[in-house]
N, CA, C and O of each residue as an XYZ file, in Angstrom:
468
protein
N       7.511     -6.026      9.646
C       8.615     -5.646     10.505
C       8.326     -6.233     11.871
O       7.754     -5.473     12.653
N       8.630     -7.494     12.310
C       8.869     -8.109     13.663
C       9.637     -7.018     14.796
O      10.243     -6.044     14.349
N       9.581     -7.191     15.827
C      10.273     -6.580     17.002
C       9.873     -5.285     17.656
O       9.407     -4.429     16.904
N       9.999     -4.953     19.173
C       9.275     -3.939     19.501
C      10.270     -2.639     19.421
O       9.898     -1.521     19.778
N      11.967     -2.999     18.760
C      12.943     -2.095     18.386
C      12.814     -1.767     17.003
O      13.667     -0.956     16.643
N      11.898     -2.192     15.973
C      11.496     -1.304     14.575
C      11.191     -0.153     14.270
O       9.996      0.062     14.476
N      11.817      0.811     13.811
C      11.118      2.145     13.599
C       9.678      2.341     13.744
O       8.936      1.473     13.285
N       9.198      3.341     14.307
C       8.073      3.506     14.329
C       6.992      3.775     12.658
O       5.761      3.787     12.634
N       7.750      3.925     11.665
C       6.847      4.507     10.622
C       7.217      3.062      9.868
O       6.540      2.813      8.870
N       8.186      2.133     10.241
C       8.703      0.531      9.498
C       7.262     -0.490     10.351
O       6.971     -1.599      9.904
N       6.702     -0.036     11.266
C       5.714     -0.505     11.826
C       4.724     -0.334     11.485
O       4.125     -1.338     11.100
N       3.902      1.166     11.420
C       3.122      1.672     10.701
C       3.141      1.000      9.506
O       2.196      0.217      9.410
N       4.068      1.027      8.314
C       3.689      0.094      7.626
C       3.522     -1.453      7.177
O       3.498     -1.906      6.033
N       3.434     -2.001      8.183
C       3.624     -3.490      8.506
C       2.520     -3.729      9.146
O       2.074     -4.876      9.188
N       1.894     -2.688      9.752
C       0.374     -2.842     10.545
C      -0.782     -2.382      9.768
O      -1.974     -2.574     10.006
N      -0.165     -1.662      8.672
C      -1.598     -0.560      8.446
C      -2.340     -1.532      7.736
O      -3.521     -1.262      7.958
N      -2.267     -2.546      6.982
C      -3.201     -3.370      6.584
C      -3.723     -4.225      7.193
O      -4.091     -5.102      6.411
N      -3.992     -4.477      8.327
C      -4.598     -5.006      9.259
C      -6.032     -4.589      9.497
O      -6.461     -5.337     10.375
N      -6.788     -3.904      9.192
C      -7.863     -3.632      8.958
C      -8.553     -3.834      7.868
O      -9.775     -3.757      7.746
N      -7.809     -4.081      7.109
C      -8.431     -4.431      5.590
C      -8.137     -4.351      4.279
O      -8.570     -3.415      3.606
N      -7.501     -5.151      3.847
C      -6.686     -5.378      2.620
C      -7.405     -5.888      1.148
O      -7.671     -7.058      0.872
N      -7.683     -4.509      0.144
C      -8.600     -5.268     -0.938
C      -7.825     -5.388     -2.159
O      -7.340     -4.270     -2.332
N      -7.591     -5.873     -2.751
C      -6.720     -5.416     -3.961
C      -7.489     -5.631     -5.742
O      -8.271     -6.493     -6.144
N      -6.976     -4.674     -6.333
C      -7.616     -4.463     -7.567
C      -7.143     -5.228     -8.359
O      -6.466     -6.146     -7.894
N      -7.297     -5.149     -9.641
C      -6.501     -5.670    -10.807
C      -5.620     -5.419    -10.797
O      -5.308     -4.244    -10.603
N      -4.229     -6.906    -11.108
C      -2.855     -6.873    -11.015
C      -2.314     -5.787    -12.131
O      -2.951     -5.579    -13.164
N      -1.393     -5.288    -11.902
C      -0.435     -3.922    -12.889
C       0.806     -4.398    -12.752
O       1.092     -4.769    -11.613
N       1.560     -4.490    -13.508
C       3.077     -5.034    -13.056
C       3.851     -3.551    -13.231
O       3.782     -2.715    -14.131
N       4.389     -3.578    -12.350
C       5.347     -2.359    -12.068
C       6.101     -2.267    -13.625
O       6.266     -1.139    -14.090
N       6.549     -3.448    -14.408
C       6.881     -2.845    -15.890
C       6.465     -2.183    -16.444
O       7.179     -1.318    -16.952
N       5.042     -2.198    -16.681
C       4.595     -2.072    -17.760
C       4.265     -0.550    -17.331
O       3.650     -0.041    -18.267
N       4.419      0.282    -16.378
C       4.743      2.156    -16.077
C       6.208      2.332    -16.500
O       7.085      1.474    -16.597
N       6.264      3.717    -16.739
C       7.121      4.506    -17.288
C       7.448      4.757    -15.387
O       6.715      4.526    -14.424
N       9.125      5.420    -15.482
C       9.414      5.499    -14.348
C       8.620      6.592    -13.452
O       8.490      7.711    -13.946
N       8.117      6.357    -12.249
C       6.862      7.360    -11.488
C       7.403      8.177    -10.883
O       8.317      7.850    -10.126
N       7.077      9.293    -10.998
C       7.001     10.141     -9.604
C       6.410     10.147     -8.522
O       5.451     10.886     -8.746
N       6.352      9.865     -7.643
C       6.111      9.469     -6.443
C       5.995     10.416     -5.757
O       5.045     10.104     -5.040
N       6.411     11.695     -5.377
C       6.207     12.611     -5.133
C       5.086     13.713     -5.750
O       4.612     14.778     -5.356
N       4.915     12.762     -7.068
C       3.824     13.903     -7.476
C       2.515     12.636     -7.761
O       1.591     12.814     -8.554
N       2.682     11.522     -7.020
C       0.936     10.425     -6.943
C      -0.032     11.012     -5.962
O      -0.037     11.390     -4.790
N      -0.987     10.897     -7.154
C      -2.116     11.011     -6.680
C      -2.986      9.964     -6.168
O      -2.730      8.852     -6.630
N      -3.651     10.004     -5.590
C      -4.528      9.325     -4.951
C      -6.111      9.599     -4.308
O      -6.311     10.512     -3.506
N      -7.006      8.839     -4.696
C      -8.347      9.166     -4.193
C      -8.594      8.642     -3.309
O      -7.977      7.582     -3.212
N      -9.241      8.850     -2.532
C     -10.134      7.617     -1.308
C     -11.628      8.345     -1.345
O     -11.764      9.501     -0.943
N     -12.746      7.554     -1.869
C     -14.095      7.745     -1.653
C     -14.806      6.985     -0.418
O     -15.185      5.816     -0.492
N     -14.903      7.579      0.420
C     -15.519      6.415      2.011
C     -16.760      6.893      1.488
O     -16.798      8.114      1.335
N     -17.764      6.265      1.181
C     -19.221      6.731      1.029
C     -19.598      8.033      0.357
O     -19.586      8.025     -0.874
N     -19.809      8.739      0.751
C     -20.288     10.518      0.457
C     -19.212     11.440      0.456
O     -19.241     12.569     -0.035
N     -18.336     10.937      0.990
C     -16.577     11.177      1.586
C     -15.568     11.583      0.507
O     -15.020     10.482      0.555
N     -14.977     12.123     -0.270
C     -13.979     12.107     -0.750
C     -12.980     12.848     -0.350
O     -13.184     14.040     -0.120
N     -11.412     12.158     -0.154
C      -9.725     12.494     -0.006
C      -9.243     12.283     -0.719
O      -9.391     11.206     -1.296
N      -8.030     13.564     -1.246
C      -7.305     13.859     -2.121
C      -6.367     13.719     -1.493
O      -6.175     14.261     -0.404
N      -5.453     12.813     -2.177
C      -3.629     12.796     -1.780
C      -2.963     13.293     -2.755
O      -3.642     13.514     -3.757
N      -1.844     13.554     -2.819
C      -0.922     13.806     -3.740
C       0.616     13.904     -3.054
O       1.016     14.838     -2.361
N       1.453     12.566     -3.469
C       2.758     11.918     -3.144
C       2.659     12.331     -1.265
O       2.683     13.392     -0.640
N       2.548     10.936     -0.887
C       2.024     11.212      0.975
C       2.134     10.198      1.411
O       1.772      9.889      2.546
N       2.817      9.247      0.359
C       3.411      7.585      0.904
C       4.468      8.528      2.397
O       4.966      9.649      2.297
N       4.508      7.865      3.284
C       5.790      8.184      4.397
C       6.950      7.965      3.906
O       7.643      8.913      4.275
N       7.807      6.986      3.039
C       8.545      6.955      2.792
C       9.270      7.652      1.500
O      10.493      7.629      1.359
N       8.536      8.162      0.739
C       8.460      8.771     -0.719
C       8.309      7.646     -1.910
O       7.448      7.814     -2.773
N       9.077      6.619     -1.930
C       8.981      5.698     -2.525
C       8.440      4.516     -2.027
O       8.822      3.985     -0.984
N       7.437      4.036     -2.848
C       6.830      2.630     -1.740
C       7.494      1.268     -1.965
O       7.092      0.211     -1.480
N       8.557      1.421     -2.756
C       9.506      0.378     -2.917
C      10.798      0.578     -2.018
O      11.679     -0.276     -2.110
N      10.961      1.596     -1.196
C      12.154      1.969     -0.499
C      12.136      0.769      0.286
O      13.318      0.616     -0.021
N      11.939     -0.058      0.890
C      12.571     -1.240      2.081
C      12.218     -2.530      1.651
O      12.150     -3.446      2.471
N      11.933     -2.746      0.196
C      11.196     -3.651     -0.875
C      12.727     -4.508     -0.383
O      12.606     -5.361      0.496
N      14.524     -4.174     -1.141
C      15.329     -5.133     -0.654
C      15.314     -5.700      0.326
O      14.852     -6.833      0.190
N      15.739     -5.348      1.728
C      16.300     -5.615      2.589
C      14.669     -6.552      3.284
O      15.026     -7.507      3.973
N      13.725     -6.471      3.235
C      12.514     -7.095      3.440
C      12.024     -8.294      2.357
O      10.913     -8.809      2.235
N      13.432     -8.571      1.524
C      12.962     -9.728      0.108
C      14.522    -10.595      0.817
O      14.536    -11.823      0.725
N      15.785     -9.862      1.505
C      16.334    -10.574      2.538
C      15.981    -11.466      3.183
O      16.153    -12.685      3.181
N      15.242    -10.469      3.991
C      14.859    -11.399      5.270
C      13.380    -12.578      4.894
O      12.993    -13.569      5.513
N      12.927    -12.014      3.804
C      11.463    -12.965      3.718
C      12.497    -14.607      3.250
O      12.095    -15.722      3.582
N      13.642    -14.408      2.559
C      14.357    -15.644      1.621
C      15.107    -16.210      3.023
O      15.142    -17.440      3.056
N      15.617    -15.640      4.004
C      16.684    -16.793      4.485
C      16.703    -17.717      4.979
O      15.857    -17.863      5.862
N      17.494    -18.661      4.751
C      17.620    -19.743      4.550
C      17.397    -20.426      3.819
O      17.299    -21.621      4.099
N      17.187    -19.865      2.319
C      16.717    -20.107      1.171
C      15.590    -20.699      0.540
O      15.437    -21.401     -0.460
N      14.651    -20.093      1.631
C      12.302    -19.485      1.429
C      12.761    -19.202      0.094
O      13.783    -18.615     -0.262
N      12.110    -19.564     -0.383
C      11.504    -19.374     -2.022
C      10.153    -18.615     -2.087
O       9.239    -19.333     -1.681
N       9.756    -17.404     -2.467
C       8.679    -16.705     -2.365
C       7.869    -17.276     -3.250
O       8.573    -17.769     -4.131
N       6.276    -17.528     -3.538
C       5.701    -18.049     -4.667
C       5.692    -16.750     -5.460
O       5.940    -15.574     -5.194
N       5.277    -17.482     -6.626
C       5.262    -16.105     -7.794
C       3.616    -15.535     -7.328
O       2.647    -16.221     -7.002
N       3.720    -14.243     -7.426
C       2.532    -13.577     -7.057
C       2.509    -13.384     -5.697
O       1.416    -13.509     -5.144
N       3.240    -13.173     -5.194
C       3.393    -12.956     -3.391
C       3.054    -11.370     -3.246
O       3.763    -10.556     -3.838
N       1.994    -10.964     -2.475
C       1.755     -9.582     -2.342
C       2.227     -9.202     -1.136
O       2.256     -9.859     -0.095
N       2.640     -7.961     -1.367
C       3.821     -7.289     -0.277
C       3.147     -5.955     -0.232
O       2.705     -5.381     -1.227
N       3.105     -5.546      0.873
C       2.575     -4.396      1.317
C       3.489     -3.130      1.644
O       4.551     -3.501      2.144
N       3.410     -2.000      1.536
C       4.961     -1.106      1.904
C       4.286      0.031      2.500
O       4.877      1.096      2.320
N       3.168      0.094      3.184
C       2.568      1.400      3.807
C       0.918      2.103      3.525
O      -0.044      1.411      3.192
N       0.879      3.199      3.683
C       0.073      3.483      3.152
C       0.283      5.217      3.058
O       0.869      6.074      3.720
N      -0.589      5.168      1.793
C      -0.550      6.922      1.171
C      -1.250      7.706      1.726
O      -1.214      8.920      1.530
N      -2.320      6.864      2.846
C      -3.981      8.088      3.741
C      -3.785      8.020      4.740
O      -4.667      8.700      5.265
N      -2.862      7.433      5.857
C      -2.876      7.666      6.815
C      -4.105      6.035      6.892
O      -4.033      5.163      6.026
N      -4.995      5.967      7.940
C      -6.026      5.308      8.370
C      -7.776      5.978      8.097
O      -8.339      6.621      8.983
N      -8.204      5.786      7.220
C      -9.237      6.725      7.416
C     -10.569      5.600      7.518
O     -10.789      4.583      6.860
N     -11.309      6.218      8.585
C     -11.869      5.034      9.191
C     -13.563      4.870      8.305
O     -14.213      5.915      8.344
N     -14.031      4.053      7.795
C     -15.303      3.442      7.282
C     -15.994      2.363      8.384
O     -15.595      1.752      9.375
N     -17.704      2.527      7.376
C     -18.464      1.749      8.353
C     -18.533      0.884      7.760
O     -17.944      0.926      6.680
N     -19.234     -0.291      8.105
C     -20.441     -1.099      7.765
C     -21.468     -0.453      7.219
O     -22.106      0.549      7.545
N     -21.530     -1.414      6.081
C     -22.246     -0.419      4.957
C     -21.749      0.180      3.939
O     -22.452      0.077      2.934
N     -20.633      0.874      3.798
C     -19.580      1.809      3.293
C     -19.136      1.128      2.482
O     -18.681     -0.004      2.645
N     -19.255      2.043      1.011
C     -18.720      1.646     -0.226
C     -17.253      2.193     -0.199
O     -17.331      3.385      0.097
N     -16.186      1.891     -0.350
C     -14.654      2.796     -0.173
C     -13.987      2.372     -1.763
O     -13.445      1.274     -1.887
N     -14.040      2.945     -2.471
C     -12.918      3.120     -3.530
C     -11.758      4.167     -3.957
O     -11.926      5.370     -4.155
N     -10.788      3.589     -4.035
C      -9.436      3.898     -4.242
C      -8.952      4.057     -5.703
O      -9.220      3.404     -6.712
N      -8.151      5.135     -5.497
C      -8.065      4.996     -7.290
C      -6.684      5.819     -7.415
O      -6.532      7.040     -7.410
N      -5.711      4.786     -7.530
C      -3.798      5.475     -7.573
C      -3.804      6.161     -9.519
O      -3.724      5.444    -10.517
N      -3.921      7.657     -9.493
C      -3.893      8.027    -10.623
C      -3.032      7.203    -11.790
O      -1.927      6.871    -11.360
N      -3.253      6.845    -13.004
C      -2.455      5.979    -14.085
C      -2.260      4.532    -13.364
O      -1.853      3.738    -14.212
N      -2.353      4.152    -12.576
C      -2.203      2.862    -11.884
C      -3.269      1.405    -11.910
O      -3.139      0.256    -12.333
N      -4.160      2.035    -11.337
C      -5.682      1.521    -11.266
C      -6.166      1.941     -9.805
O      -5.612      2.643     -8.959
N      -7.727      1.088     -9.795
C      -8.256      1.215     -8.829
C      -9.040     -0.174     -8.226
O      -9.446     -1.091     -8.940
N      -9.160     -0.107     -6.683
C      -9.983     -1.211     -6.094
C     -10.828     -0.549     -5.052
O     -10.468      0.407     -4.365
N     -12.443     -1.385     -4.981
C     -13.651     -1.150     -4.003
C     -13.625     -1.923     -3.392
O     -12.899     -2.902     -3.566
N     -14.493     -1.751     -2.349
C     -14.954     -2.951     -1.201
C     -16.142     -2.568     -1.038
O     -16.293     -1.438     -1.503
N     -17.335     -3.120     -0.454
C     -18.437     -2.645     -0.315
C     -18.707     -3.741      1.594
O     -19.221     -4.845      1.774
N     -18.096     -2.774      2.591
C     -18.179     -3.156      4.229
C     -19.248     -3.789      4.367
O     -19.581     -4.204      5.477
């Protein structure tokens, strides 16, 4: 989300990966049965650390601004490559790790990805 007139939570998620973006093994949104989103779970292990989420995306759905952001990525007729990763927020808020810090994530029925800082 460009501009300093963007919603504040359309920002938030346009920034929050800026600290560090790992991604797991690809899942294609087909191959799930339709989700509840309101009822995802989510882990975050920061080291010794563990957070429990359950449905805490900001928007409820993390595909909610998926159109109007596949708009603006095409005009003038941009061709996206296949496999283009798109980001839509985040489910923890920011939770901050060190150097050093093992962090794994794990979206219940979905999969999961580590990093080791």
């Amino acid at each position: 989300v460009e501009g300093v007139d963007a919603p504040p939570l359309a920002k938030l998620a346009d920034l929050q990966s800026h600290g560090a973006l790992v991604l797991g093994d690809w899942v294609p949104c087909a191959d799930h049965a339709p989700r509840d989103w309101a009822a995802q779970a989510v882990r975050v292990q920061i080291g010794e650390r563990t957070l429990d989420f359950r449905g805490t995306h900001a928007f409820g759905d993390p595909a909610w601004g998926l159109p109007v952001w596949l708009r603006h990525a095409t005009q003038g007729g941009v061709v996206l490559p296949a496999g283009t990763v798109v980001t839509t927020g985040t489910w923890c808020g920011l939770p901050l790790a060190a150097p050093g810090d093992t962090v794994r994530v794990v979206f219940e029925g979905i999969g999961e990805a580590a990093v080791r800082l």
